[in-house]
N, C-alpha and C positions, 0 to 999 in steps of 0.2 A: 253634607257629612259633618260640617264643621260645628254645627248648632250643638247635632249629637254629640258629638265628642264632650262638649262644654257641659253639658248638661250632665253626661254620662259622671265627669268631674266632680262637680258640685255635690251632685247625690254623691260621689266617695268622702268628700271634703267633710257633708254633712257627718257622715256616717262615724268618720275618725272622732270629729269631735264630737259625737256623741258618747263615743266607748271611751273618749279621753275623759268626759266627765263622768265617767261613772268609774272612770281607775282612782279619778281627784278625789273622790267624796271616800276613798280609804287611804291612799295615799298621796303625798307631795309629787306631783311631776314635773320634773325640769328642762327636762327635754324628751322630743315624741321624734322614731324613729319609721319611715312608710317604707316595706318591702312588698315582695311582689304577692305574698297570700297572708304575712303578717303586718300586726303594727306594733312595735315595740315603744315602752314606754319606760324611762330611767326614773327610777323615783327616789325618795327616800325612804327608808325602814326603819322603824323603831322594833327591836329586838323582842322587847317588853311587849309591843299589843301584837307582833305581825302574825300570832296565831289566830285572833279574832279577826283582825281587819280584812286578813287574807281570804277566811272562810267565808266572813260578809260578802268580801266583794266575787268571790265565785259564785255563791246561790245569785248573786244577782246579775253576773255574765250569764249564768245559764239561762235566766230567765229570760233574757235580751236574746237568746241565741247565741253567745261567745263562750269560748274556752280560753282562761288566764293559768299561764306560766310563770312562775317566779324563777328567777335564774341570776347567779352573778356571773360577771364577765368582765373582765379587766379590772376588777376592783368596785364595780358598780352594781347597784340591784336593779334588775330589766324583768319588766312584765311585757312576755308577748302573749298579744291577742290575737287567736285567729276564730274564724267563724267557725259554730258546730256544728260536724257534718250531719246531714238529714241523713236519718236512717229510719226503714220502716222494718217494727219487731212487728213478728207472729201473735197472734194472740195466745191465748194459752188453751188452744185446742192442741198442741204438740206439748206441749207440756201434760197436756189430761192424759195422750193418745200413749207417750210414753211410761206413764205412771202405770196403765193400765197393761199395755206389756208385762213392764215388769211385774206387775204383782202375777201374773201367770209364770212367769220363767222361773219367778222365784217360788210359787207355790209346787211350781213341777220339781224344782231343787228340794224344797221339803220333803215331797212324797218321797222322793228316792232315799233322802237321809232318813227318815220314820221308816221307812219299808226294809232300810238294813239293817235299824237299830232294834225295832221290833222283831225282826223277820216275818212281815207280811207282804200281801204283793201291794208291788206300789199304786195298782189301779185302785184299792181299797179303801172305804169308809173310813177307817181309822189312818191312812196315811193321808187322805187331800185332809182329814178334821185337824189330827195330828202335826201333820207336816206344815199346815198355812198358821195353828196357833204357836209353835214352838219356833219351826225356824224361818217362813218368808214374813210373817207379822213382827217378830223380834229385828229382824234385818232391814226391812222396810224400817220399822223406827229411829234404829242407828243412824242408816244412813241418811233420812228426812230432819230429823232432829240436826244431825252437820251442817247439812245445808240450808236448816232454816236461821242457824245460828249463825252464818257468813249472810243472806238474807234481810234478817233483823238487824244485825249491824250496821248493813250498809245503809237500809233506811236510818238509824240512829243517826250517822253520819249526813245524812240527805244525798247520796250515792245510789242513782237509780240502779236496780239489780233485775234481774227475770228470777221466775221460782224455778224450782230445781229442775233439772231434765234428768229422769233418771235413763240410765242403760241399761237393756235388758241383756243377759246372757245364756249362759249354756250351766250345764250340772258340772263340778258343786258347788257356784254360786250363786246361779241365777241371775247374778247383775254385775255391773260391773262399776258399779257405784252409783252417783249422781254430779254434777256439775251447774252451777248456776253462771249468768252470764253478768259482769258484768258493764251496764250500758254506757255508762257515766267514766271521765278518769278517777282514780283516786286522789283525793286533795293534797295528805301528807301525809307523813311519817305515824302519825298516832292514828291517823283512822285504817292507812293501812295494817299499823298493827293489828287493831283490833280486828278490822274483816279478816285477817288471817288468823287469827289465834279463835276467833269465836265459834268457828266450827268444828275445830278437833275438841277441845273443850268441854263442849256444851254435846256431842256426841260420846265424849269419854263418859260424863256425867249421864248417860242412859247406858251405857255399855258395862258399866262396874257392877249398879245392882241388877242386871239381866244375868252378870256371870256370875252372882254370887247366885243367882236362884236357878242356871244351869248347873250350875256343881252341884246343887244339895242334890237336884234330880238326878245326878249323873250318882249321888252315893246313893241316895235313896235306894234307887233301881236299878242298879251295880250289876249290869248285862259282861259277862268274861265272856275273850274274844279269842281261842286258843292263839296258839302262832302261829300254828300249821293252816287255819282256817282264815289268814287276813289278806290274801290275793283281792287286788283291787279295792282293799280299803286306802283310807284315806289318814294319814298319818302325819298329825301336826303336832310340832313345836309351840310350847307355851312361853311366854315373855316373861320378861318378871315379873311386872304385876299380876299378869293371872296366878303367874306360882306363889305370889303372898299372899292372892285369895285363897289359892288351893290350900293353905297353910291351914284354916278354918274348916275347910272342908275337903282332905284329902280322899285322893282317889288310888286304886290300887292299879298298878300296872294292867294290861292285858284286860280292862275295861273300856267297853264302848264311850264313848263320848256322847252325852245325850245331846239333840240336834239343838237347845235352847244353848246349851254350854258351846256349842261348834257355832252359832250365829254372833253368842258375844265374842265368839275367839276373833270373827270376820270384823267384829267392831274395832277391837285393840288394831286388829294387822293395818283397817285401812285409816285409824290412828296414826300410825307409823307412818304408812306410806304419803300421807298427807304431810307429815311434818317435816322429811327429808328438806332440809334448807337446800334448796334448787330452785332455779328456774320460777314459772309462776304455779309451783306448790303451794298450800299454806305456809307451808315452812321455807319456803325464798319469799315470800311476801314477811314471814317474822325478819327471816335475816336482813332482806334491803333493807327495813325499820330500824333495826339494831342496829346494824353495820355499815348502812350507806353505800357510796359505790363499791367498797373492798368485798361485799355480799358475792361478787359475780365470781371471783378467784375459790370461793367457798362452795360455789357450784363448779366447777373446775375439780375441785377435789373430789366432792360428793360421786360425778359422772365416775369420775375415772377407779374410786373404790368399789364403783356399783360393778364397773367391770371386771374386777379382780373378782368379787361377790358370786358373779356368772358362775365359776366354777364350780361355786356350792349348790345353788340357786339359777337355773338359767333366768327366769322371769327378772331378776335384776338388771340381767341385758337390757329387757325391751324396755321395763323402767329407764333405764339410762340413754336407748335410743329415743326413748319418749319425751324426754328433756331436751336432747337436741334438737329434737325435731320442733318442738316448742320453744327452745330459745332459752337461751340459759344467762344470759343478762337482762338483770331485771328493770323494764323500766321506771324510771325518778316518779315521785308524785309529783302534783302540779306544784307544791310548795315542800321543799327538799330543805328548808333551812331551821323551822321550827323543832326544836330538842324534844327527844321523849322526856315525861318525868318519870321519877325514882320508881314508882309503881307500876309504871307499865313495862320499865324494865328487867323488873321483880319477876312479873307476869311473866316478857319474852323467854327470862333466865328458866322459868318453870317450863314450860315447854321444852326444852332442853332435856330436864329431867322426865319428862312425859316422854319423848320421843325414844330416848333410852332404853324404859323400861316398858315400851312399848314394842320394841324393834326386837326381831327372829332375824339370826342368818339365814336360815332354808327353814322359811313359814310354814310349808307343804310340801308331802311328798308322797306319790302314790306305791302301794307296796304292789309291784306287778305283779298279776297272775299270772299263776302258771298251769295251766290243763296237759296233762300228760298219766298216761297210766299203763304200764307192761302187765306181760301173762308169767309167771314163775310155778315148778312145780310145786307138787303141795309137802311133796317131801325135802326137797332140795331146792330152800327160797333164797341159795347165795347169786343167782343171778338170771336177767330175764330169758326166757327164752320164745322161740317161733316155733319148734317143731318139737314135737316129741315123738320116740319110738316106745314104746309101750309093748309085751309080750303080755297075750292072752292072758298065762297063769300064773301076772302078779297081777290081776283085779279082779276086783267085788264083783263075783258073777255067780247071779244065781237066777236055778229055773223059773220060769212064769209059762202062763197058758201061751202057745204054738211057739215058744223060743225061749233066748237068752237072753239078761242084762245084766252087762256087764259096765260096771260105774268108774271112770276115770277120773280123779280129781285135783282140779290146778288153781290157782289162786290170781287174781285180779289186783291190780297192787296200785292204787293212786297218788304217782309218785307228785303230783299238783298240789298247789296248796287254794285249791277251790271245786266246789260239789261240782260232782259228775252227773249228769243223767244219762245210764249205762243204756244201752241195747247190746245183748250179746243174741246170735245166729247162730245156726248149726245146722251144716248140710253133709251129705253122706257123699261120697262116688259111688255106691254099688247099689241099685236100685230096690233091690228087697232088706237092703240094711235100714233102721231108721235111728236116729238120735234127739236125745231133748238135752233140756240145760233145766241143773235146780240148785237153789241154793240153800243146800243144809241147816244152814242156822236159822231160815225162815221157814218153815213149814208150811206156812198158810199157803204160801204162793205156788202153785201146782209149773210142773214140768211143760215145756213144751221147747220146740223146735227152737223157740224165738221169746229172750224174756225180757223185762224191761224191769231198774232198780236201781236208784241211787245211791252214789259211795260218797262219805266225806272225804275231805281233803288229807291227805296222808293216811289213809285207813287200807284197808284191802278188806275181799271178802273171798272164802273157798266155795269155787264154784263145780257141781257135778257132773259131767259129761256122760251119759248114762244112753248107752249103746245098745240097742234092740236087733238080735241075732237069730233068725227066723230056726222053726225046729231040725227041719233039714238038715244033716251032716253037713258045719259050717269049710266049704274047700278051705284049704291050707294057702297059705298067705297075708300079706299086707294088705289092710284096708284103714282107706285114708276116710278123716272126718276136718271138713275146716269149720274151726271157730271165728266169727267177726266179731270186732269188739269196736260199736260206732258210738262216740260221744257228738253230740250236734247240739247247738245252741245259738243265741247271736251272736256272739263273738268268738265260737271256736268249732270247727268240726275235724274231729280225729277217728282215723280209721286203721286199725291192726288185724292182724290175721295171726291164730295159731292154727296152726296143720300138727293132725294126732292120727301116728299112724299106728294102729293093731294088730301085730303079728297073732294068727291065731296058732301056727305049729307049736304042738307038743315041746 
């Protein structure tokens, strides 16, 4: 065992000083410190080069397999070295697999946005042509364009990265961004600025003129959305900068949002939500840069205004659980000493103003619908009613061949604020009585037992109840007729009853 032992030494012994002379050839070392997975080495720093030498000498740990920390401690500058952990990435078949999700999640998000802007159905030619060129093609670039911009950086820097992974989601987004990984630490303070500023940025920079060519189309082809008709639409908050584009291109209230103008709105927002200084956002990667350790008390504030935010906005919440759950002190680069210059502080400062006028209290909010619709008479529409008592000879009755019809008429009242698709029923109790349903203002559409007719949202329509009285001396009494009134669809099935009772005495 002893041989081993020795020998096992010698290869560490080699191994130190091997990483010792590759710490010497950038800096002076005076003394070498051996712990049990690090080896520390005290060197000296010139202030002047330690941003070159520092960055030499990491591409050239990397290459050796090591990772260098620059650190002071008691007054002294220590570089520990420890080995880099072997880790095996995926190739970029999950990278492809996820790409290609999303652009389906996101092309299903279009068709539904084109399908309500146009009012077609979403299965349609014009909503997958529509919907993939205006809003999952515009989105898709926002969001690739970000993250090729934090991508490219990190190569600038020599900071291995993966390409984007994007998320796929549900309707109305489709996604739920992108994220890139990455492999490498970051060295210092300027390259993490920049990987964190290069992707809001360089996304902004595709997001601006998308939204200026969403707005023209949103005036161009200026769809009015009544008020009564917006159940279940989607109702967003503009930032400032969209509102100083809209300033060029104003839009009138109670207009649709055309789906190209709602994908650049998704650019600004996940602007914003990027640049939130927290955690490892873009924006707690700007602030560690700027601000150094004090960053972390600035995520501290961030969290806890997100929760006050909840109230307007719940999605703030999970943003702010999503930071703790991720860690809201941001880890040091590997060289924590090297100062930004004046322009990249210029740059951080800008960001600031981007995040600003990028940032909505309550981004979105859905205007709920509401499906609901009573029976009211046709004369007396102060309130709904279930039953009516009705005497012979105050209705429209007149002879026809072997009987009477006699015409009741009650009104259908949509008190929702989204289309109906009506079915109304009509059954008799007395079995030689018969009843149909019409509705006067349509003519085309013929009488029967059972009709079928669409109401908009806060409309009403007066409907005929038109009662077949065979010739026979009709006996004296009350004869009941129910009316059903069934709305059905995927999200809603409502079912009413009027009961119309017809005294026939004199």
């Amino acid at each position: 065992m002893c041989p081993f032992y020795f020998v096992q030494m010698d290869e560490v012994s080699v191994e130190i000083e091997n990483v010792k002379g590759i710490v010497a050839r950038h800096f002076p070392v005076y003394e070498t410190r051996v712990g049990p997975q690090v080896v520390s080495f005290l060197c000296e720093v010139d202030s002047r080069t330690l941003y070159s030498a520092f960055d030499a000498l990491r591409v050239e740990m990397l290459e050796a397999g090591y990772i260098p920390l620059l650190r002071e401690e008691a007054g002294e500058f220590v570089i520990h070295v420890q080995r880099k952990p072997t880790v095996r990435f995926r190739g970029i078949q999950v990278n492809a697999a996820l790409l290609v999700i999303t652009l389906l999640t996101t092309i299903f998000a279009g068709m539904m946005h084109w399908s309500s802007y146009d009012r077609v159905g979403v299965f349609t030619a014009d909503a997958i042509l529509y919907g993939t060129l205006f809003f999952a093609f515009p989105l898709m670039l926002i969001l690739g364009t970000h993250e090729m911009g934090h991508y490219l950086m990190a190569r600038k820097h020599k900071v291995a990265a993966s390409l984007p992974f994007f998320i796929p989601s549900i309707y109305p987004l489709g996604t739920f961004g992108a994220v890139i990984s990455m492999r490498e630490p970051i060295p210092d303070k300027r390259a993490l600025l920049d990987i964190g500023l290069a992707g809001p940025l360089a996304g902004l920079a595709v997001t601006i003129p998308l939204a200026i060519l969403g707005l023209w189309l949103t005036d161009m082809g200026a769809k009015t959305v009544s008020v009564a008709e917006q159940g279940g639409a989607i109702l967003v908050s503009f930032p400032i900068l969209y509102e100083i584009l809209g300033l060029f291109f104003p839009i009138e209230s109670g207009v649709a949002l055309h789906p190209l103008a709602f994908a650049s709105w998704v650019g600004f927002f996940v602007t914003a939500l990027n640049l939130l200084p927290a955690g490892q956002f873009d924006g707690g990667h700007i602030a560690r840069a700027l601000l150094g350790e004090k960053a972390r008390y600035v995520s501290y504030v961030v969290v806890a205004i997100l929760f006050m935010f909840s109230f307007f906005y719940v999605g703030w919440a999970i943003i702010a659980i999503l930071l703790i759950f991720i860690g809201l002190r941001h880890p040091p680069p590997l060289n924590d000493f090297t100062a930004l210059d004046i322009k990249r502080k210029l740059v951080g400062g800008f960001t600031v103003v981007v995040f600003l006028m990028t940032f909505v209290l309550v981004p979105m909010q859905e205007i709920p619908a509401e499906y609901d619709f009573e029976f009211r008479d046709s004369v007396d529409q102060t309130q709904e009613i279930v039953r009516a008592d009705v005497n012979m000879s105050e209705m429209s009755c007149s002879a026809v061949p072997d009987g009477t019809n006699c015409t009741y008429e009650f009104v259908v009242n949509n008190t929702g604020n989204k289309h109906l698709n009506f079915t109304l029923n009509a059954t008799v109790a007395w079995s030689e009585m018969m009843a149909w349903i019409a509705l006067p203002d349509f003519p085309g559409i013929a009488a029967n037992s059972t009709i079928n007719f669409v109401l908009n949202a806060s409309t009403n329509r007066t409907v005929s109840l038109i009662l077949f009285f065979p010739s026979t001396p009709i006996p004296h009494g009350n004869y009941r007729t129910d009316v059903t009134g069934t709305v059905e669809g995927l999200r809603v099935q409502i079912e009413k009853y009027l009961v119309v009772w017809v005294d026939t005495d004199a």
